[in-house]
Structures are given as C-alpha cells and as structure tokens.
C-alpha positions in Angstrom: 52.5 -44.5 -0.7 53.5 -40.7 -1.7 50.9 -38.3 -1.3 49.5 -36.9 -4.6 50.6 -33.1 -4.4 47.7 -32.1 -7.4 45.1 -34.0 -5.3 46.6 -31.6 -2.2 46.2 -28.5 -4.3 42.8 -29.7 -5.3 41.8 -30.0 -1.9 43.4 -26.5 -0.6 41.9 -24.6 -3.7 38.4 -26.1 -2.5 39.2 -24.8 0.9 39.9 -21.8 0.2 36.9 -21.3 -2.4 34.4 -22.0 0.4 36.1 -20.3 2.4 35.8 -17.0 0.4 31.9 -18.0 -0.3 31.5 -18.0 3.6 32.9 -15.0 3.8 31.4 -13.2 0.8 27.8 -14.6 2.3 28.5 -13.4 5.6 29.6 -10.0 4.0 26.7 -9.8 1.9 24.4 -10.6 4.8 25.9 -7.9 7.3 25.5 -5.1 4.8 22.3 -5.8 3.4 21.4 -5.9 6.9 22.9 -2.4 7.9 21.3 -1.6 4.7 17.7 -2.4 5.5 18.5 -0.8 8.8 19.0 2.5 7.5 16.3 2.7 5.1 13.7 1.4 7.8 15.2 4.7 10.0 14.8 6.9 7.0 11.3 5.6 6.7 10.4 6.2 9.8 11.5 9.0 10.0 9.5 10.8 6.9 6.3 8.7 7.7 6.4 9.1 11.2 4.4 5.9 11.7 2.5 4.7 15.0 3.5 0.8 14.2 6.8 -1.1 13.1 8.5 -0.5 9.8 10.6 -3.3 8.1 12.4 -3.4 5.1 13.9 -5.8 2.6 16.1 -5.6 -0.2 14.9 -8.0 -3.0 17.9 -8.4 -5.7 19.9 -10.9 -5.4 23.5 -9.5 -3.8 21.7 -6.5 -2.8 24.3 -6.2 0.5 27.3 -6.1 -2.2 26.0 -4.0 -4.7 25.7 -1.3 -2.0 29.8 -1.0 -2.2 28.9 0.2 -6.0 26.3 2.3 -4.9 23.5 0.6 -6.0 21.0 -1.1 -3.6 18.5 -2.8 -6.1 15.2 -3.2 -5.5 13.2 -2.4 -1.9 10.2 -3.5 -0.5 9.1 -1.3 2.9 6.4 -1.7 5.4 4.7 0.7 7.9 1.7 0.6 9.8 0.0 2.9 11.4 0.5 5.9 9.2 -1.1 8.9 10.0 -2.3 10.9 7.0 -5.7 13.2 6.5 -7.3 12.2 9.8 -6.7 8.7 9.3 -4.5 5.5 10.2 -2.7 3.7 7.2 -1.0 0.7 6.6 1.7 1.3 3.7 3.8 -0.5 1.7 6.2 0.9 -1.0 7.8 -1.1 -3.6 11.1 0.9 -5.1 12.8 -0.4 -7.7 16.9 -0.4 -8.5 17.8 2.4 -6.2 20.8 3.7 -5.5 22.7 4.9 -1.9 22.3 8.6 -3.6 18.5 7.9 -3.0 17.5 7.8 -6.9 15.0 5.2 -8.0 13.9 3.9 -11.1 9.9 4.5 -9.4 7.5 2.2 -8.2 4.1 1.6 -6.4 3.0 2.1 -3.1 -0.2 0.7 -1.5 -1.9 2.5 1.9 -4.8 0.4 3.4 -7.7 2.3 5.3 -9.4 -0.2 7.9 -13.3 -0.5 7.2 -14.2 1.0 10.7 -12.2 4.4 9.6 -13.9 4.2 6.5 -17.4 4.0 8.3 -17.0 6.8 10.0 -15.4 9.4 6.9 -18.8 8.4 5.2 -20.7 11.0 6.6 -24.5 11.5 5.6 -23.7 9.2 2.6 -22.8 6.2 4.7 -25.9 7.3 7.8 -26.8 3.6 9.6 -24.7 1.8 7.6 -21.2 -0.2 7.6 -18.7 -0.3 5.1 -17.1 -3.6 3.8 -15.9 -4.9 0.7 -16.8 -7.4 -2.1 -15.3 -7.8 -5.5 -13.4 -4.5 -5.7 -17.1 -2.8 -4.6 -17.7 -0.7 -1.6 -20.3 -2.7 0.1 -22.5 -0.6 2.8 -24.7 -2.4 5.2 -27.1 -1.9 7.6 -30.9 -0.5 9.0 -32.3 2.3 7.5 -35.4 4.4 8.2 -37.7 4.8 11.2 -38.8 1.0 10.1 -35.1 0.0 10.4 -35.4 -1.9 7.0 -32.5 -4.2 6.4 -30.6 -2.2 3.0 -27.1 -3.4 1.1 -25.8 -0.5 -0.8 -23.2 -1.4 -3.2 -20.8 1.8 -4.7 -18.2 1.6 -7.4 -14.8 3.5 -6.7 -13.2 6.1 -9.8 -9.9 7.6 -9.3 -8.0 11.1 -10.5 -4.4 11.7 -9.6 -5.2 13.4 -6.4 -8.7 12.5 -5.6 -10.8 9.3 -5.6 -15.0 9.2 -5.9 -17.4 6.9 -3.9 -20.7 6.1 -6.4 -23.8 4.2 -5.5 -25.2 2.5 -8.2 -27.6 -0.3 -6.8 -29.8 -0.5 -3.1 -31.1 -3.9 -2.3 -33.9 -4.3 0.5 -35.9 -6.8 1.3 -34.5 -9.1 -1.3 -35.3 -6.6 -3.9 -32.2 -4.9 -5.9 -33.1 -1.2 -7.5 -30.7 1.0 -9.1 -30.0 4.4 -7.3 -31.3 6.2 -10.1 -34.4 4.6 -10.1 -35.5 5.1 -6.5 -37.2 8.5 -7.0 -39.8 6.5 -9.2 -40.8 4.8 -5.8 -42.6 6.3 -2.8 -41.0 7.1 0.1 -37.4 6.6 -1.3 -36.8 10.1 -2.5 -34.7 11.2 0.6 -32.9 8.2 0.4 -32.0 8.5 -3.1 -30.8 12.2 -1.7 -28.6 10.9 0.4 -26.7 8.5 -2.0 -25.0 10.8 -4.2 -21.8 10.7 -5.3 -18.7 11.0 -2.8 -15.6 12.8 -3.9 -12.7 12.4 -1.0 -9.4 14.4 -2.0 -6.7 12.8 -1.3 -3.4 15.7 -0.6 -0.2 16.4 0.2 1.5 14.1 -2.0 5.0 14.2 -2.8 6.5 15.4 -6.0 6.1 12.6 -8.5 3.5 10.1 -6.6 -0.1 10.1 -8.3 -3.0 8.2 -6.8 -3.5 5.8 -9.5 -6.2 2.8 -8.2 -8.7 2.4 -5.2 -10.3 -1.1 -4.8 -12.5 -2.8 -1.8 -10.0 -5.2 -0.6 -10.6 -7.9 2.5 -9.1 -5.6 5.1 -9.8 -2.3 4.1 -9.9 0.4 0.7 -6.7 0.1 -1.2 -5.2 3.0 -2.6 -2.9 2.4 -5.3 -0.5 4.8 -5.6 2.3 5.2 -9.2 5.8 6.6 -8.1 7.7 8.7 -10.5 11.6 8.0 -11.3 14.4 10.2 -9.5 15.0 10.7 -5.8 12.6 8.9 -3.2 9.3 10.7 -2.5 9.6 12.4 1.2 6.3 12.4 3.2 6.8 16.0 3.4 5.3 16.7 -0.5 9.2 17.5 -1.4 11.7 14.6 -2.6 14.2 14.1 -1.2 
C-alpha cells in the first residue's frame, strides 16, 4: 500500500506548528521572565525595601509584546518599605506600560502593621491597642487609675496628602457613649480631651500619586493610593 503524501504533509505541517508553539511559549516565557526581572531590580532599587520584591506581568503574551515595546499590565510586591518612620508592605498595580517606562496609571496599596500603628498614636491612642473592624480603627485597652476596660472606635477621612484619625463612639463597661457626649459625664472630661481628632500627613510622594483611601483592614491600615498616567512614579518624589 502507497503511502498517502497529503496525509504526510498533514502530519509534517502539524509538526512543525507545535513545534513553533513550543518555541513561541518558551520564548514568551524567557522574556517575560527577564522582564519581571528587571522591573523587580528597578523596584528595588527606588523603594529600597527591607523584604523581597516580586513582580508579574498580567496580559496575556506580555514576554512578546516586550519586542514592540509594550509590556502590558504589572502587578509588584515589596515588603518592608521604609517611609516616614515606618515599615510598609506595598503593592502597585500599573497598567499597559511600556519598556520607555510610560503607564496608563494605576493603584498602589501600602499596609502599616497594627503594632506600628499603636505606637504613632501618641496621647490619642494612651493604654490602648489599635486593630481593625469593618473599615474602623478599633482602639482597645485599660484606661484610668481604675484601669476600666474601654473600646474606642475612630472613622478614617482622607486628602490627597494627608489622612485624619476621628473618634466618634467610647464603650466601657458595656455602655457605648459618643465622644461628644462625654463632657456631660463626670470624670470623663480629660478623656474626652484626649480623643480629638488625629491628622497624620502623609509626604514625599511622587509626581502624580495622590493618597486616595485609608481603611482598617485584617493586617494593618490600608492606604489606597491613585497613580497618574505618564512615566512610573520614582520613590524619590520625581518620575522617572
């Protein structure tokens, strides 16, 4: 029996088209790799973090459309950023940016651990632990020569450069009062002194990123950050 020379070509043309998939997905692999490698240096070396940085490139192809100059969308975590006396955990989210360093903008978010944020309360935060519930600022602890058990629970506000601790409500002893009203009741008067409002600037931002959220998440206060369109915020308040 003759062999069938279409079914032969059939079979070489498949050959040949996996063949070139292989090697287009190993391609695509290897530079999106070397990719994510370079923007993980460049990252570290503007945040100048104390813990790992990883990247990853999110559009489909991304290793390919590198050749064109375009690197799609990019997803970066630090930890251990050091910023205004404090240690962050930071992720940014870019989107379609290019090997010139252009992005269309983005978010970032920078976590500040509950035990840092304890001890930035100052007078405000005297005897008591901050933690988080429903998006609140939740402050806990013993207050007064009695050591009475008190919850203080503070909503968060933002501005572009500054965000503002406010306690509205103090529960002790079962009992739930709002701050306003505790220099109707005796004794509380210093206390109600003490829980003011808390403005904390937040500086040295680069050009075009705004602080645009806080929140009380699980691990720590979120700060939501908005990034503007153009070249990639440096840590250095300049883009770059």
């Amino acid at each position: 029996m003759r062999p069938n020379p279409r079914g032969r070509t059939r079979l070489v043309l498949a050959g040949t088209a996996a063949t070139l998939a292989l090697l287009t997905s190993a391609t695509d692999l290897w530079i999106e790799h070397r990719t994510e490698e370079r923007i993980v240096a460049q990252a570290a070396r503007r945040l100048k973090p104390g813990g790992p940085v990883d990247a990853d490139l999110t559009t489909p192809l991304a290793g390919l459309r590198t050749l064109g100059g375009e690197v799609g969308d990019v997803e970066v975590h630090a930890k251990g950023v050091h910023r205004q006396h404090a240690v962050l955990d930071v992720t940014v989210r870019l989107k379609d940016v290019t090997t010139n360093g252009d992005s269309a903008g983005g978010t970032a978010t920078a976590i500040v651990g509950y035990d840092q944020v304890t001890r930035r309360l100052g007078a405000l935060g005297n005897g008591l632990t901050a933690g988080g519930e429903d998006g609140d600022l939740i402050l806990a602890g013993s207050v007064g020569r009695l050591g009475l058990p008190v919850t203080v629970r503070a909503t968060l506000a933002t501005t572009a450069h500054a965000f503002t601790i406010t306690p509205t409500t103090v529960s002790v002893l079962g009992r739930s009062v709002a701050v306003d009203d505790l220099a109707a009741l005796p004794g509380t008067s210093g206390l109600r002194d003490e829980l003011g409002p808390m403005t904390v600037a937040v500086t040295a931002l680069p050009h075009g990123v705004a602080l645009a959220s806080v929140h009380a998440a699980d691990d720590g206060l979120a700060l939501g950050f908005s990034i503007a369109a153009g070249p990639t915020p440096s840590a250095g308040g300049k883009a770059s």
